[in-house]
N, C-alpha and C positions, 0 to 999 in steps of 0.2 A: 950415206944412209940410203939414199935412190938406186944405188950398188945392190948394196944389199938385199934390198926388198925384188930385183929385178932377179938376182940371182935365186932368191927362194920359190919365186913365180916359175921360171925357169927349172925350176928341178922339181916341181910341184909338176907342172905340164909335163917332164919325160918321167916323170913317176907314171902318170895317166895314161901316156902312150905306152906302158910296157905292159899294162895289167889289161887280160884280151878282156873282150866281154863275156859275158854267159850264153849258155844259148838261149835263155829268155832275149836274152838285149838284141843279139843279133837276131833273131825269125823277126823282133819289133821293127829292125835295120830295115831289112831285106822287105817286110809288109809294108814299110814305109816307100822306100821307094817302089813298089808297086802301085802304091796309092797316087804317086806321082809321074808312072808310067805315060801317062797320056797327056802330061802337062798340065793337071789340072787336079788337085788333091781333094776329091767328093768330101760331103759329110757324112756321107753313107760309109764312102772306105775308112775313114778317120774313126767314126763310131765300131765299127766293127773290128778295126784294130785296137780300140782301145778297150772292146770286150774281151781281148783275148790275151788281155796281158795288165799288170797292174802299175798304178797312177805314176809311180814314181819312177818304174822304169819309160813308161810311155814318153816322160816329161823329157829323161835323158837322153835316151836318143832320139828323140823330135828334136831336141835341141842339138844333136851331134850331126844329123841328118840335115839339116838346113846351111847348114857350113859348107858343104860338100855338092861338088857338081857329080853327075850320073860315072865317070870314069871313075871319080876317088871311092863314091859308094860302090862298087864292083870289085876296087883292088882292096875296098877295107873285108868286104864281103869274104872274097878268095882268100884270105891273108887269114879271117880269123874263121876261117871253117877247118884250115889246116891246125887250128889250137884246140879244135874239139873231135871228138868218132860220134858220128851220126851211125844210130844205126840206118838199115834201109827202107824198117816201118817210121824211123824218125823223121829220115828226109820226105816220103811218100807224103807222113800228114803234112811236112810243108808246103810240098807242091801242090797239098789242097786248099791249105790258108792261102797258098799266091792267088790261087782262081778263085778264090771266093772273095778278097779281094779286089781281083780284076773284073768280079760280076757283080758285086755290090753297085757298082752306080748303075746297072741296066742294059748296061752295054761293053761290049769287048772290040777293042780298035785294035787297029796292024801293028802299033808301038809296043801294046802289054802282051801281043803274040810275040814280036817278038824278043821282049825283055824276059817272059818265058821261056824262051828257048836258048838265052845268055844261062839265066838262071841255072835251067838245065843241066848247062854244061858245067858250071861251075860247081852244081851241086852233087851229079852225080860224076 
């Protein structure tokens, strides 16, 4: 019976990993880890990420987000930008939400410069 239940788990979890996110989920990803650029996740950045995207996706990838050290958020990043066509007014307004973002606590440190310019690369 613990077979069994273990097996459904298991195929429930590679169901999840096959289905990308949206690109609401992922800008919530990628804001997230912005917010955690400096080591330190403001309530300022956290409020303003959670104004620009609604509860239930905030909830899920806050929670997929927590899982994951800074390489695995970059290669989840990389991985499902290539499952979507940004346009290049799309990605532009991202790279406004990163910086607004990165200036929501008051201050801009050498880490979120340069997790900008990872970003960057990977975005454009």
């Amino acid at each position: 019976m613990t077979k069994g239940l273990f097996k459904l788990q298991k195929a429930e979890t590679m169901t999840t990993e096959q289905n990308p996110w949206n690109k609401a989920e992922l800008k919530t990803y990628i804001l997230l880890l912005c917010a955690k650029a400096d080591e330190v996740e403001a309530r300022q950045e956290l409020r303003l990420i959670k104004s620009k995207t609604e509860a239930a996706t905030f909830k899920k990838m806050y929670e997929e987000f927590c899982k994951d050290n800074e390489d695995q958020c970059l290669e989840k990043i990389r991985d499902t930008l290539q499952d979507h066509e940004y346009s290049y007014w799309e990605l532009s307004q991202m790279r406004k939400e990163i910086e607004e973002v990165f200036a929501a606590d008051q201050k801009v440190v050498m880490k979120e410069r340069n997790l900008g310019r990872i970003l960057d690369n990977i975005l454009y």
